[in-house]
C-alpha positions, 0 to 999 in steps of 0.5 A: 186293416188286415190286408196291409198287414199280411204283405208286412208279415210276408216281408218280415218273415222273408227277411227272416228266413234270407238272415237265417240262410246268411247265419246258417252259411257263416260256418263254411267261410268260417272253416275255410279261414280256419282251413287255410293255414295248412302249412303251419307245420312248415313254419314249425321250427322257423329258419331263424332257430334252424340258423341258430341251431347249426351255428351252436352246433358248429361253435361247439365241434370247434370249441377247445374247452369241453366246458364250453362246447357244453355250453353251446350244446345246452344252449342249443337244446334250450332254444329248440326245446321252446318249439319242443324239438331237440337235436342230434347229429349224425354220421355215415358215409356222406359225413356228418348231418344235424337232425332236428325233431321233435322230442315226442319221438323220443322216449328215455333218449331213445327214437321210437318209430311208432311216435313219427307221425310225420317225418316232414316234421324233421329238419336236417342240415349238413355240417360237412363240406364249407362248413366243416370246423376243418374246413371253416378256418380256411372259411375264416383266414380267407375272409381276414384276408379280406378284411386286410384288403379293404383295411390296406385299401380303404382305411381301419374304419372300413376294416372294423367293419369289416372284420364284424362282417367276417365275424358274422359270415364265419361264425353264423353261416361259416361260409365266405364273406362273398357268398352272403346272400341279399337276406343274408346281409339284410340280417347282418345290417339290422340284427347282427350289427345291433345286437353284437357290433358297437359300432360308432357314428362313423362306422354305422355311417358308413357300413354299406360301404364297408361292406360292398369293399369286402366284396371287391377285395374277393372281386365279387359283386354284393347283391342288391340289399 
């Protein structure tokens, strides 16, 4: 029976030939996928250990002991040595910017020009203004004078709270309690808190309060968090 094989054949070898065209077609979708992620390098050294970084680096300008502010220095070359950069700080007319990049362009403690592929690649942040180790105890005494306010008007549990509260806004963002963004506080409630606060039953109870009293003694509102 020749004839009813024949269409049989056509058939297949159709089938064959359309399988062979979806295989062939694979790779395309395959590169775009692959394609997709061309902000990577945006996430090359992610926020977190850029936040880390200037808060060491602030810890250590404003640390008495040289032992210590070494400490700081080395702890900070040892996180952003994970993600193959290093830092150093600058100084011209504006004040004082930290620069972190990655330690390829250096060669013997040294930039090299010819090593900066991408000067995107570099993250800056600027240590002076609110930030400065001259003005951040001015930073500090103001938000103990708010944990005082909440403790005179809300009691010493809503006041140990807020005293870690101006903990974590002076020593990781030196900046006031008030001027803690919605992420900001988000990060202080589930990492912060967790990692350096051991607070009790009561106090974990009622830290969204404590918080939101912090921010009526500056006469601020807190931001949705």
């Amino acid at each position: 029976m020749p004839e009813d094989q024949t269409p049989t054949r056509d058939r297949r070898e159709t089938e064959e030939a359309a399988s062979a065209e979806d295989a062939t077609a694979e790779p395309a979708i395959a590169e775009d996928a692959t394609a997709e992620p061309e902000h990577v390098e945006d996430e090359e050294l992610p926020g977190s250990v850029v936040d880390h970084a200037e808060r060491l680096t602030r810890l250590a300008r404003e640390a008495v002991d040289e032992g210590e502010a070494a400490a700081y220095r080395t702890d900070r070359e040892e996180t952003l040595a994970e993600h193959g950069f290093t830092a150093r700080v600058r100084e011209d007319d504006t004040g004082e910017t930290l620069v972190l990049h990655p330690d390829e362009w250096l060669d013997d403690g040294t930039i090299r020009p010819d090593r900066i592929d991408d000067t995107n690649r570099a993250v800056e942040v600027s240590l002076s203004g609110a930030g400065d180790p001259d003005d951040w105890q001015d930073v500090d005494d103001h938000n103990r004078a708010l944990v005082e306010a909440v403790r005179e008007n809300h009691g010493d549990v809503h006041a140990a709270n807020a005293s870690v509260l101006a903990d974590f806004a002076g020593n990781h963002y030196a900046k006031p309690i008030e001027d803690l963004t919605a992420t900001e506080l988000r990060e202080f409630e589930t990492e912060y808190v967790p990692r350096n606060a051991w607070l009790d039953d009561e106090g974990t109870a009622v830290l969204r309060e404590s918080v939101r009293y912090a921010f009526d003694a500056a006469k601020e509102r807190v931001p949705d968090w």
